[in-house]
N, C-alpha and C positions, 0 to 999 in steps of 0.2 A: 504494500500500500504506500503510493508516492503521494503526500498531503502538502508538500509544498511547508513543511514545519522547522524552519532551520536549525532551531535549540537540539532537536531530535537526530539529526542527519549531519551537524557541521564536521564532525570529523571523518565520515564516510565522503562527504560532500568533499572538501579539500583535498584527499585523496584522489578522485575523480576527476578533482577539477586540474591538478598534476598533471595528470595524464591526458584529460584532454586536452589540452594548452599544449601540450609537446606535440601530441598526434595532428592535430591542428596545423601545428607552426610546419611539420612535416609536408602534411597534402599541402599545404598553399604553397611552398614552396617547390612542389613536385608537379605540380598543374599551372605555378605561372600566376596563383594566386586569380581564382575566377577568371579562368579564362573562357570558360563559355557563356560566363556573363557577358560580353562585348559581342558574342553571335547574332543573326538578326531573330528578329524574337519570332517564334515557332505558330506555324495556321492551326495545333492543337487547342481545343478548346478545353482541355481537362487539365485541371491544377492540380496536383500530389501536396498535402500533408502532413506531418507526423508530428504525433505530440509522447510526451510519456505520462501520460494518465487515461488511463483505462476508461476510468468514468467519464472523463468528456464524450468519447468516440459516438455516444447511440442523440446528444443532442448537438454534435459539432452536424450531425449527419442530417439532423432534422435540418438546421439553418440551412445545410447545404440545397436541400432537396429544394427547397424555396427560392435559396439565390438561382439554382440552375431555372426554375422555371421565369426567372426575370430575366434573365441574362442568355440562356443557353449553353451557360458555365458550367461543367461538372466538376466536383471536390473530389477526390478520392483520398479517405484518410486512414492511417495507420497509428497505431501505438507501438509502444517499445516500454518495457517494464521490465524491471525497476531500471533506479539512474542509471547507475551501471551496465544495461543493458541498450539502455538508449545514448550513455558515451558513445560507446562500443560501434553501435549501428553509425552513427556520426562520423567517428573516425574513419570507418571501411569506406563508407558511402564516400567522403572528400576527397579520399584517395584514386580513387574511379571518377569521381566524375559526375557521381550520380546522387547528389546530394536533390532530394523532393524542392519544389518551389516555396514552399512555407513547412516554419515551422515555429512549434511553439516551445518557448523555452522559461526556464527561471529567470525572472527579469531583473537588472541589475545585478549580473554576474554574469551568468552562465551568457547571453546576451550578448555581454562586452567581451568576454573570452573570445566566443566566437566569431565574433565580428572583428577582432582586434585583428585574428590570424587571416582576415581577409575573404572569409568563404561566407561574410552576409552583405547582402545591399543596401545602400544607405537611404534611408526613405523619407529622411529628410528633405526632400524636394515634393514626393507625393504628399506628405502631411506638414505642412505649412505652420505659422501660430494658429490660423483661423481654422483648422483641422483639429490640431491637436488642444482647442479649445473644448472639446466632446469629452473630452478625459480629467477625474475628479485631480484637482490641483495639486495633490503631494504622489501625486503616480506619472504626469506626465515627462520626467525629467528619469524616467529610470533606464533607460535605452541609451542615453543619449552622450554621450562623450565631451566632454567639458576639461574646459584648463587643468582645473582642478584635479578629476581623476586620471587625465591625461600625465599629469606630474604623480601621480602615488601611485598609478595600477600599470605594473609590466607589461599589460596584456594590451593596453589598448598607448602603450607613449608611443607606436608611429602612425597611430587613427587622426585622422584631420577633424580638430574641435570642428563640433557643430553636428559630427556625423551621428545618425538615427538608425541603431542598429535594429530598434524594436520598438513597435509601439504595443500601451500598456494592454491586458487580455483582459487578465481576473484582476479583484483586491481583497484585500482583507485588512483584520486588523485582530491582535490578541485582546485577553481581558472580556470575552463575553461569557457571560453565564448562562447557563440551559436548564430548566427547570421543568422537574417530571409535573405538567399539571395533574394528573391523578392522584399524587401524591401529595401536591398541595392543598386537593381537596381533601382528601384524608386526613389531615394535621386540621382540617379547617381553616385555612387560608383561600383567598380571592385566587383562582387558579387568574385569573385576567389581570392582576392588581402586580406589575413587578413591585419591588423595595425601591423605597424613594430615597433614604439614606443608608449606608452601612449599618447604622444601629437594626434597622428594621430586616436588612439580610440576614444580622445572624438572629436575628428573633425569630426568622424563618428557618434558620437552620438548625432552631430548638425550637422550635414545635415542629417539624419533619422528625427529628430525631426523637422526640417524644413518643411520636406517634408510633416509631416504625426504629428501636434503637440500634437494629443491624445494617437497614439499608434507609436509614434517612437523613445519612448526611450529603457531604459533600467529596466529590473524586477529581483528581488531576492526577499528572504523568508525572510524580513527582520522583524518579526515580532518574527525569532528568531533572538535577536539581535548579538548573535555572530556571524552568515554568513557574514555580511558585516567585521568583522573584521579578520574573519579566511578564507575568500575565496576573497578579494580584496587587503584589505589592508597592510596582510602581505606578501605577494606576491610582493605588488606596494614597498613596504620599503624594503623589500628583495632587488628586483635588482636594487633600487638607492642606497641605504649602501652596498652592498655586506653583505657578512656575517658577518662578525667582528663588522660590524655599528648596521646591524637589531638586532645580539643579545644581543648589547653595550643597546637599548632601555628599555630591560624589567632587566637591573643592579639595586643593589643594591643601585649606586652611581645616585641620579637623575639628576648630571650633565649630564652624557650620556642618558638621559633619552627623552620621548615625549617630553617635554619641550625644549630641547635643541634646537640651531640650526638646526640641523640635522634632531631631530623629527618635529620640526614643516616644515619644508618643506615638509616632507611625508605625513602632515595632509593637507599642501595646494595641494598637487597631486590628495589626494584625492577627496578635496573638489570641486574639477574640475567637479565633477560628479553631485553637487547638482541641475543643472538646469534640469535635462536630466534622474531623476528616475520616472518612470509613476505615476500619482495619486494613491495614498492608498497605495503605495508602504509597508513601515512600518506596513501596517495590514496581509498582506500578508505570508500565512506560506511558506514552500519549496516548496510542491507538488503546492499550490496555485499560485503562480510566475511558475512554471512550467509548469501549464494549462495556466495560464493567456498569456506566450507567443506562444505556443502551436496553441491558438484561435487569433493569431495576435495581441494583445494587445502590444505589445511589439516590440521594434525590435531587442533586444540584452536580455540577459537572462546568467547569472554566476549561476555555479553550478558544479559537478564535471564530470567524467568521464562517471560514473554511470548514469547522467542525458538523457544521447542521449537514452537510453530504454524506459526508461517513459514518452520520448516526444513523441517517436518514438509509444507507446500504447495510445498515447492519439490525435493522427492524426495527427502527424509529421512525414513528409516524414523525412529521412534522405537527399535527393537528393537537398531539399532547404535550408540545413543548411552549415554553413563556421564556424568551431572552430578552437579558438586559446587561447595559456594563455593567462592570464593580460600581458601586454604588458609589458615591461620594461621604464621608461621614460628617453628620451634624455641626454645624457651625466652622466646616473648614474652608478656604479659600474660593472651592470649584461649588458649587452646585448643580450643576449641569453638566456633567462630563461628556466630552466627544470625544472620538478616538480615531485619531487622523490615518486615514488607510493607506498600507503599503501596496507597491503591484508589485503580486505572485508569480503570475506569469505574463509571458509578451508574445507578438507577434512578427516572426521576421520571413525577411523574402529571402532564399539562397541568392548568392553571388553568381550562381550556377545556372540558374533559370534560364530557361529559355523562354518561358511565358510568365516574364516580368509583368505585364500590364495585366495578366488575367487574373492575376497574383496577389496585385495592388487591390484590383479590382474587390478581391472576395477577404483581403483583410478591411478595404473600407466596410463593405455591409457589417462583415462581424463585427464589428468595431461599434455601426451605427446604433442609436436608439432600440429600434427595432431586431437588429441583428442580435443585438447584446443582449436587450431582452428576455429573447427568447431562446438565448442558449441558456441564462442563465435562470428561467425557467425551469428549463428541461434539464439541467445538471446541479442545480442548489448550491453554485457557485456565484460567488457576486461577479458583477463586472467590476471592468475599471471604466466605462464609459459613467457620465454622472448622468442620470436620468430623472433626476429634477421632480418635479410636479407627476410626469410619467410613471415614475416607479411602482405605486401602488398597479398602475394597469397593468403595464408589463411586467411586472414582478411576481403579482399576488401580495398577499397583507403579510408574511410571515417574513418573503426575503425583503420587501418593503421597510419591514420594520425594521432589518436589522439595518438597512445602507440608511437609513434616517441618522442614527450614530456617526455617521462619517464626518458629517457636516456643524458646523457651529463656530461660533468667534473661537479667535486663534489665543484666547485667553484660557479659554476654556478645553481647549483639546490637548491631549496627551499625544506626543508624536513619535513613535516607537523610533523612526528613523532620524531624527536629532539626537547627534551623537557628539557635537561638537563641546559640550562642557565636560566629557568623560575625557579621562586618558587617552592617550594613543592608542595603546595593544589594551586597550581593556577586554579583560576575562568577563564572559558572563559566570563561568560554573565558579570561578573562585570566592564570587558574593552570592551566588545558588546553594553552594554547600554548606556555607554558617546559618540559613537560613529554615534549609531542612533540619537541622540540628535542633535550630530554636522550635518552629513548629513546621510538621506537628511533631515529631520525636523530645521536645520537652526537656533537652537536655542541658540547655541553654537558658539565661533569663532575658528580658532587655537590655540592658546594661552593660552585659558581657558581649550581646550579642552583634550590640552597635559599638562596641570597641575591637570586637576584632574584624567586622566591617570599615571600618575605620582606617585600621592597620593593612587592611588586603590593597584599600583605594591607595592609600600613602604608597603602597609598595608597588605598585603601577605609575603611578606621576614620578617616582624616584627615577624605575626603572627607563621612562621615556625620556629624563634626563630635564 
């Protein structure tokens, strides 16, 4: 199961990403670097595809069947599973020659690897500002090759700034909670009513557990130990600091730091949670916490945007479920928390193409309104197109509700990918680990907990000199 999860995958992922970089740098230099991009483009009216996610394939195919009967286009698409299998297929294929006209990839990385080594086209010319105005504002920039990671990323310093290796597919974002409504009816709670502040979450999360003290709490993967820290807790510190506070926490200066006042009230917010995580919690991976609530184990379940699919294939109605962010707690800075969406994946054209323009063609539809819509429809994946006022139609009320989160004053949104007040080489598992410690394993108090958090940040800003 490829989920698009990074906390879950980054060291499988960076392995991959080795090797594809190398295999890469290889074909393009053994083909001349897209050389049948420059052929006259092909009287075939059929585009070729490949993505690595299985679950897209049955509604990439419905959008297609539609595009073909506008156009006279036909899609033909494939998957390749898992990452390592769709490396793999990537590498062989460049090397031949016979790399598909689209494909869909991890966007902001895997993207720019590819396109760095020359075997993506730049589509910066097809999508304009006035195009790439369709896409919700913290995803359209993830394709795109800038000074910036032009000077830090290997893979893309002889990419000409400007160039659009991909534009945005899916989005998401961490920090959404899922809630068994049956279960909330059980405990006697509004199955319709989410929690309006943290305090009223875990109030929910004790009367679920009341109700039901084996499976009526709460499950995550915390067995990678940074989910609890990058999908609760800085969410939970976000809207009690506001922004200026949460990013005053990972300072240079450890007064403003975990330890502080400030941070330790955040570790007590959190620590709210330790009666009310299910047994084995801590052993538990992503997907694992994902069946485990899926199967009623649970009655609450964090996880991102992305997760309502794979609940949803693993016999989860959508119709029993109530999400909502982490709540914001009482009297803290945010009251309204938003949660500024990443793109998961993108859309790029091979270098290789020989029907560039039919190519162009059928990532604009999927891209459009409409196109997006109803892929994301048919797969319980969000787009990254922003579909505005539309949403509820095209969407339905459940994925509706969830992309209504996306949006909000930039006061109020938590933005996973603002990373500029952290360290250089920041670790997420090194402040994951003290974390599970504290909860739920209880081994830790506040105090200690936000001193050796403290100590980890110190020892990253050292290290970066």
């Amino acid at each position: 199961m490829t989920n698009s999860r990074s906390p879950a995958s980054s060291a499988r992922a960076s392995m991959s990403r080795r090797r594809l970089l190398a295999g890469l740098a290889a074909a393009a230099l053994a083909l001349g670097t897209a050389a049948c991009g420059d052929d006259a483009e092909s009287t075939d009216q059929t585009v070729t595809m490949w993505t690595f996610k299985n679950t897209h394939v049955a509604a990439l195919e419905q959008v297609a069947a539609e595009f073909k009967s506008r156009t006279g286009i036909s899609v033909e698409i494939e998957a390749f599973t898992p990452d390592d299998v769709f490396t793999s297929k990537i590498q062989s294929a460049a090397q031949t020659g016979d790399l598909p006209d689209v494909l869909e990839l991890h966007a902001g990385g895997e993207d720019l690897r590819i396109g760095g080594s020359g075997l993506l086209g730049d589509l910066a010319p097809d999508f304009p500002d006035s195009a790439m105005a369709r896409f919700l504002p913290s995803t359209r920039a993830a394709g795109l090759v800038t000074e910036k990671r032009r000077a830090e990323q290997e893979e893309v310093k002889n990419a000409k700034v400007g160039s659009l290796f991909s534009v945005p597919f899916t989005a998401g974002t961490f920090g959404i909670v899922y809630a068994n409504r049956d279960k909330m009816k059980a405990a006697g709670l509004d199955p319709d009513k989410p929690p309006r502040t943290w305090e009223e979450f875990v109030g929910y999360l004790q009367a679920t557990t009341r109700a039901d003290p084996k499976q009526g709490g709460l499950s995550l993967g915390l067995k990678v130990s940074q989910t609890g820290f990058n999908w609760i807790y800085e969410q939970l510190a976000f809207a009690h600091l506001g922004q200026a506070g949460f990013e005053a926490l990972f300072d240079k200066d450890p007064a403003r730091g975990f330890a502080s006042p400030d941070g330790l009230q955040t570790l007590r917010l959190y620590q709210q949670l330790t009666p009310y995580w299910i047994a084995g919690v801590s052993a538990l991976g992503i997907d694992e916490a994902d069946v485990a609530f899926a199967q009623g184990k649970s009655a609450f379940n964090v996880g991102g945007t992305f997760t309502l699919a794979f609940l949803s294939q693993n016999g989860m109605s959508a119709e029993n479920l109530l999400t909502f962010p982490i709540p914001p707690p009482a009297g803290g800075k945010v009251t309204d928390l938003r949660l500024a969406p990443l793109a998961l994946t993108g859309l790029s054209v091979s270098a290789q193409s020989r029907n560039r323009a039919s190519a162009v063609r059928w990532i604009d539809h999927l891209t459009s309104p409409e196109g997006s819509g109803a892929f994301a429809k048919a797969s319980l994946d969000l787009p990254a197109t922003d579909l505005g006022a539309q949403a509820a139609t095209l969407l339905g009320p459940r994925l509706a509700a969830l992309q209504q989160y996306f949006t909000g004053p930039p006061e109020n949104t938590y933005d996973a990918a603002n990373r500029g007040f952290r360290p250089p080489d920041y670790d997420e598992v090194q402040v994951g680990d003290p974390l599970v410690k504290f909860s739920p394993l209880g081994e830790t108090d506040p105090a200690a907990t936000g001193t050796q958090l403290d100590k980890v940040i110190a020892g990253m800003w050292q290290k970066s000199g």
